[in-house]
Structure formats: structure tokens, C-alpha cells
N, C-alpha and C positions, 0 to 999 in steps of 0.2 A: 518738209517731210524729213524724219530723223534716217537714217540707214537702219534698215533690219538685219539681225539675227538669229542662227536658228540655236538654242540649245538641246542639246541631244546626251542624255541619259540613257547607256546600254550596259547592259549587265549581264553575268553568267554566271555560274557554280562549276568551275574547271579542274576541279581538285579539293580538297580539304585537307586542311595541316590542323591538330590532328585528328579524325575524325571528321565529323562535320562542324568544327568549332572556327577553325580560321582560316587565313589563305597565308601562303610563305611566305616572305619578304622578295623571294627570288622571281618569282611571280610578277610582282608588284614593279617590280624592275624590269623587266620584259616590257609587260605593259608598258612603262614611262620611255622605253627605247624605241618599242615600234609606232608608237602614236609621236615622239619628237620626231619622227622622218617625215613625217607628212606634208604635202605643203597645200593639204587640201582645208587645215584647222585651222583657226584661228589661234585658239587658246584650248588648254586641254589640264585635266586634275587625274590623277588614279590612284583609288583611294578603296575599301572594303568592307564590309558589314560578314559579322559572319563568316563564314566560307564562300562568300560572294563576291567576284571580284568589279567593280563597279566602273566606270569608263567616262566621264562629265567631259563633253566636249562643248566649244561653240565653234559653226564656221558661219558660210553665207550660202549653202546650198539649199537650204529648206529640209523640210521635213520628208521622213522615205526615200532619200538620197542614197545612189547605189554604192556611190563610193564612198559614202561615210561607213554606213552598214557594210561594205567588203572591210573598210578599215579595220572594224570593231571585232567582224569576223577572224580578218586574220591574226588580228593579235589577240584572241581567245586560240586559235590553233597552235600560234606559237607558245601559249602559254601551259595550254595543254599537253606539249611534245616535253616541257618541264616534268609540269605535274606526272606524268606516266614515268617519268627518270626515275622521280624522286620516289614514286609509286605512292600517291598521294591517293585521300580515299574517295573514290568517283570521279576519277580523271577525265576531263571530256563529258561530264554527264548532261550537260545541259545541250551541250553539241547534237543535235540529233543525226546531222549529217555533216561528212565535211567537205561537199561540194556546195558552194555558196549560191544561190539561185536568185541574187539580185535583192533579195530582201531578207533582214535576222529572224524578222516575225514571223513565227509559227514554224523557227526552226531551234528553238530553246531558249535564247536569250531573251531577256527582256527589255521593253522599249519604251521610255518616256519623250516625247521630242515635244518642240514648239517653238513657229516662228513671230518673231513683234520685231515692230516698233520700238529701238532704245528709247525709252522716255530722258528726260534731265537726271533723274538716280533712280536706278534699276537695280533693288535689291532682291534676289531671288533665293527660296530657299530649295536642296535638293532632299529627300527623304529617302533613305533608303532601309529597305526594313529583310531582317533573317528571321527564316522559321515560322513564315504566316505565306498567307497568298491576298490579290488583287483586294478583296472585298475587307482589308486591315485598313482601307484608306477611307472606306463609305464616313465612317463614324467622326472621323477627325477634320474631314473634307465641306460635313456637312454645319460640323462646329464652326468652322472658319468662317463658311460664306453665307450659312441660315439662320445662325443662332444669336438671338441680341446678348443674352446672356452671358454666350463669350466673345462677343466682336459687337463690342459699343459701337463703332462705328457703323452697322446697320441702321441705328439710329438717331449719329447726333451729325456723320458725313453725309453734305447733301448729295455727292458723289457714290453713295453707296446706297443713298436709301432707298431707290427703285429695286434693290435686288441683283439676285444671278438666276442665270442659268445653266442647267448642269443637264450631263449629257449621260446616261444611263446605258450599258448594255447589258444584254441578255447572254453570258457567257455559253450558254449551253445552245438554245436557237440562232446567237451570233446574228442577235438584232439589237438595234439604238432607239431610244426615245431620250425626247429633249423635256426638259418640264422647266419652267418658268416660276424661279421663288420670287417672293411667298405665297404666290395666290397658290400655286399648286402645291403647294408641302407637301400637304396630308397626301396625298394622291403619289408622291415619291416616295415618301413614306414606306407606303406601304411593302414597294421594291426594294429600296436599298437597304430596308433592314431584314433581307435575307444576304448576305453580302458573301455565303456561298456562289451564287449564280448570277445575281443582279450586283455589277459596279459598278460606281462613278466613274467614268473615266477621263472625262475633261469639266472644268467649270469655265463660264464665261459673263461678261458683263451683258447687260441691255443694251451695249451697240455692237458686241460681237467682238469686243477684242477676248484673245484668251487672259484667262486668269490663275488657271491650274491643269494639269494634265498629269495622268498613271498609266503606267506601264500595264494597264487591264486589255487584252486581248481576246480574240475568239481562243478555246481550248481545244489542243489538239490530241481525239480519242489514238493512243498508239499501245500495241500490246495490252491491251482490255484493263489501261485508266484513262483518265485526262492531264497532259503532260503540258508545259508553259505557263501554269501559274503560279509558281512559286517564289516567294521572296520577290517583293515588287518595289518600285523605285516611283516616286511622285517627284512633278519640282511644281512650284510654288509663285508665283510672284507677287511682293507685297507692296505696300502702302499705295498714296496719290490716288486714290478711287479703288485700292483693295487693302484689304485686312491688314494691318500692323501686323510687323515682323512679332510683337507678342501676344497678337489673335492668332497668327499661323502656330505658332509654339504651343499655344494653352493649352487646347484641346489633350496633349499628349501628357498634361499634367496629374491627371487620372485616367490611369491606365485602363484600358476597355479591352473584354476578352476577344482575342480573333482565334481561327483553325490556324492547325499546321503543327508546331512544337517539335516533340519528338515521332521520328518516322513519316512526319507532317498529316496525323492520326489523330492531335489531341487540341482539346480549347486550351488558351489558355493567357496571362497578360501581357500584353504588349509593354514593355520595359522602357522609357528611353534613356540612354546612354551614351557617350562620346566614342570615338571610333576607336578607343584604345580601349573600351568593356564590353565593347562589341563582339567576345569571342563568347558564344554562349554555350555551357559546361554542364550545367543541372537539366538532367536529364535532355542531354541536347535545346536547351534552354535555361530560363522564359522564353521568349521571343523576343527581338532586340529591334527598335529605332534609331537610327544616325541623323542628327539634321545638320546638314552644312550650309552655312550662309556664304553668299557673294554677291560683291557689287558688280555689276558688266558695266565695264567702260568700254566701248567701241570693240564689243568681244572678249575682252579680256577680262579674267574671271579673278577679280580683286579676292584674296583670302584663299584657306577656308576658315569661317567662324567657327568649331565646332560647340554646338549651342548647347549641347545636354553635355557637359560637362560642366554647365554651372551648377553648383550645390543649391540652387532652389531646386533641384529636381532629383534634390537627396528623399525627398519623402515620396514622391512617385516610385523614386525604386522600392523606397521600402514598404510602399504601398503593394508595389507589383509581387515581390516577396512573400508578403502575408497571404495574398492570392494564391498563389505557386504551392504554398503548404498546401493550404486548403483543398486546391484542387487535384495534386498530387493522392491525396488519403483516396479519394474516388477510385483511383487505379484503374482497371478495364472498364470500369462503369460510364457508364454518358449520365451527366453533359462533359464528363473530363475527357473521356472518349468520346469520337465525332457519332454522327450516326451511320449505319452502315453505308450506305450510298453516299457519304461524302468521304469515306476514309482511301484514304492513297495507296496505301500499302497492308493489306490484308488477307489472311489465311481465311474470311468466312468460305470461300464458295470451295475449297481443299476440302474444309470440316461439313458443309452439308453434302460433298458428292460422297463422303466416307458414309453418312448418317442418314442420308436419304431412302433406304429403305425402312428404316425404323419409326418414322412420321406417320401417323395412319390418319384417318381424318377424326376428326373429336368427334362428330358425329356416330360413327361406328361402333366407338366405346359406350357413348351415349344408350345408342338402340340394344346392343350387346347387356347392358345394366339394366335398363328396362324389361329386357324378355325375361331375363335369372329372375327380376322379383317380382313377375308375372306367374310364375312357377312354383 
């Protein structure tokens, strides 16, 4: 039996430099000071997507470990007593409180963890994505581990070919079902392609080892929205009986529209990009993917790869681009605009309590038109 470890993926939005486009460098440094005190880590990266400042750890405590999560905590607080210095845009905003209460979830940050088995080479990748929320993974997650189309290896590895299983929740009733590919596709189907509410949140093999896991959590209703799902982080692990390091990639080669963008309000294309074009400008976007690879040796988190700066994934962007126009001319309109009930940030219920007595019922007009030409 190999030693286990756990890797742990924690993230927040603690400021934006400028706007909501990026994180400071000062930041960035913070972070890399208070996570080297630790002697609870193994190995650690801090790295950012966006105005998201991102935290890749591995130790040997497992997963929902209090003192990783106070770790991760304190060093967003610290990094927040910056951001408010610098008077940076939405300092702290992901923080919803800053008394720690033993766990990050379902206090703004978001969480990807997972404990294994080091296999002989454990390559894993991390994803982290700005300007979408949890259900930006359904579509890519499903490519990876259901689709022969883009993962041959469903059907030439005999290690692969029984399938996975992926673990689904219900973000709004913050309930789980498990479904069994392929036999059940259709029947998931059906959920994850609302990826509003129903996300994949982990995948696994037919003996139960994990295979992938997302920062998808239950959502928490505060001040009349749903706050904790935005900008989510996946890790990944591939080959030896899971998808090639470029089945995990493909997927993101044609860009698929997710929510969120500007005001995190609008559809729009998932972009991938290296962590240096990761600052999203046009209209607070596209939306932007980082993928970092590394090898774990005994912990230690060889790299990062940063994969989407290779120029094969020059026509994805300028795929996602051509998208961006298109969708933009829409303007307030849906589908570029979400639908009401899934929008974050919105002036409707201001404009019908102003407008609410001028509604009559169509009916009224209706019988009111009938009697005149009755007459």
C-alpha cells in the first residue's frame, strides 16, 4: 500500500485589482508567506484566475480538515487586511464572516479536496475557472469520463471500459445522487444538463477510487440571492485507468457557454487561457479557464504545467471571441441574459414593486372590450 495524500483546492475573491479583472501581486505574496509557515503542508502553489485568488495545497490530513481550512482562512483574512489597504474592488467579499467556524464551506470560499493512493505517476490536473459558477464543469467533466468521442480510452483501455460514476447534486434542495455510466447516461442526462442547479461534483471509478472532484457545494440563500457558487476550481486526475492528460484538456477545446460573465448576470463562452490571460477585461470577461498540471511525488507538487498557453488552443479562443460578439449584440435580452431566477444581481423586483399597481389582469381588458362592442 502506496502512502496517501490529500490535495486540497481553496479559493476566494478577496479583492480585485482592477475591478474585477485580477488579484495584486501583493496578495499573491501574502498568500506564499503565510501558507510557507505552515508545518501542517506538505507542499503548496498560489497562483490566480481572474480576481480569484486560488490556494493548491497537498498535506496528509484528509479531506474537511480543520486546520487546513483555518490555514486557508487565515491567509484570505490576511490577505484581505491588504486588499482593503489598497482599497481594492470587493475586499473581503467572499469572506462572509471572519470568525472561522472549523470549516471554509458555506462561508464563501470555495473547495475542491481529495484523498488517494499515490499511484507509480500521479499526474493531476487543477481547473480553475472566473466569471461562471459550479455547473461550468458539468459539460467538460462529462466529456472526460462519458464520452468515447473525446476519451478513446472508454473504449480501447480495458481499465476504463466498465465506465464511471459521477456523483450529482442538487444545489438548491442540497441533495446527491450517484448514477452509473453508461448504463445510466440518459437518465443523468437529463440533470446535468441544467447545470444551474444540478452539478457534478465528484467522479469515480467502478471500484470507488476518486477520479475528479469540484468545488460544487450546497448554496447559501443570504440577503435575498444564493451566495458560494461562483468561480469554481475542479482537480482532475489522469491516466493508468483515467483519461489522458489530453482527454482531460479536449473538452475545453470548444468552448461551451456557461452563466455568470458580467455582474455574473449573463451566458456566455468559457475561454481557455494560461494564467497570464487569465485577467478578464471585455465586459468583465468571456469567462476564463486556467489548467495547471503536476506530477505528486510523495506530496510534492512537481510544476505547474500551465497548459492553455499552448497555441493549439489559439482557435478556441478565437472561437470563444466569435461567440462573445455574437452574444454581446443580444444585450439585455436572454439567452445572453440569464433568466430571471437565475440572475445574481438584479434591479427586477425594485422595477415591479415601482410598477405593480399598473398590472391589471388581461382578463379585465378582455371583458372591459367585450361589453363596449356589446353596445
Amino acid at each position: 500500500m502506496g502512502e496517501r495524500i490529500t490535495l486540497s483546492v481553496i479559493k476566494a475573491d478577496i479583492g480585485g485589482w482592477v475591478g474585477h479583472s485580477s488579484v495584486h501581486p501583493r496578495l499573491l505574496e501574502k498568500a506564499e508567506e503565510c501558507l510557507s509557515q505552515s508545518k501542517d503542508l506538505v507542499d503548496f502553489h498560489v497562483t490566480h484566475v481572474g480576481d480569484d485568488l486560488n490556494l493548491i495545497m497537498t498535506h496528509r490530513l484528509g479531506t474537511d480538515n480543520e486546520k487546513i481550512h483555518k490555514l486557508a482562512f487565515d491567509t484570505f483574512l490576511e490577505c484581505t487586511k491588504i486588499a482593503k489597504e489598497m482599497k481594492l474592488y470587493g475586499a473581503g467579499q467572499d469572506l462572509l464572516s471572519d470568525a472561522f467556524s472549523g470549516n471554509v464551506k458555506g462561508m464563501g470560499p470555495g473547495v475542491a479536496e481529495m484523498e488517494f493512493e499515490e499511484r507509480p505517476s500521479e499526474p493531476v490536473i487543477v481547473f480553475m475557472a472566473d466569471k461562471t459558477e459550479p455547473g461550468a464543469w458539468n459539460f467538460p467533466l462529462y466529456k472526460m469520463f462519458a464520452d468515447p468521442f473525446n476519451t478513446i480510452g472508454l473504449v480501447i483501455d480495458p481499465k476504463m471500459h466498465d465506465g464511471f460514476v459521477f456523483e450529482v447534486i442538487d444545489l438548491i434542495e442540497n441533495k446527491k445522487i450517484l448514477f452509473s455510466l453508461p448504463e445510466e447516461m440518459y437518465d443523468m442526462l437529463v440533470f446535468v444538463g441544467a447545470p444551474g442547479r444540478f452539478c457534478i461534483k465528484s467522479v469515480y471509478d467502478k471500484k470507488g477510487n476518486i477520479a475528479a472532484t469540484s468545488s460544487t457545494q450546497k448554496l447559501n440563500f443570504l440577503a435575498g440571492k444564493y451566495v458560494g457558487k461562483d468561480d469554481p476550481v475542479c482537480i482532475v486526475r489522469c491516466q493508468s485507468g483515467l483519461p489522458a492528460v489530453g482527454e482531460v484538456l479536449e473538452p475545453f477545446a470548444n468552448p461551451h457557454l456557461v452563466s455568470g460573465w458580467m455582474r455574473g448576470s449573463h451566458s456566455g463562452p468559457l475561454m481557455p487561457v494560461s494564467v497570464d490571460q487569465s485577467n478578464p477585461t471585455r465586459f468583465d470577461g468571456p469567462p476564463r479557464v486556467v489548467a495547471l498540471g503536476f506530477q505528486l511525488a510523495q506530496g510534492k507538487l512537481i510544476g505547474p504545467q500551465d497548459f492553455f498557453a499552448d497555441p493549439a488552443y489559439d482557435k478556441a479562443r478565437a472561437t470563444a471571441n466569435k461567440i462573445a460578439n455574437y452574444m454581446r449584440r443580444l444585450g439585455p435580452f436572454e439567452p445572453h441574459r440569464l433568466n430571471l431566477d437565475e440572475m445574481e444581481y438584479t434591479t427586477m423586483p425594485l422595477v415591479m414593486e415601482k410598477l405593480k399597481e399598473r398590472f391589471v389582469p388581461v382578463d379585465e381588458e378582455e371583458d372591459e372590450a367585450a361589453a363596449a362592442k356589446e353596445e
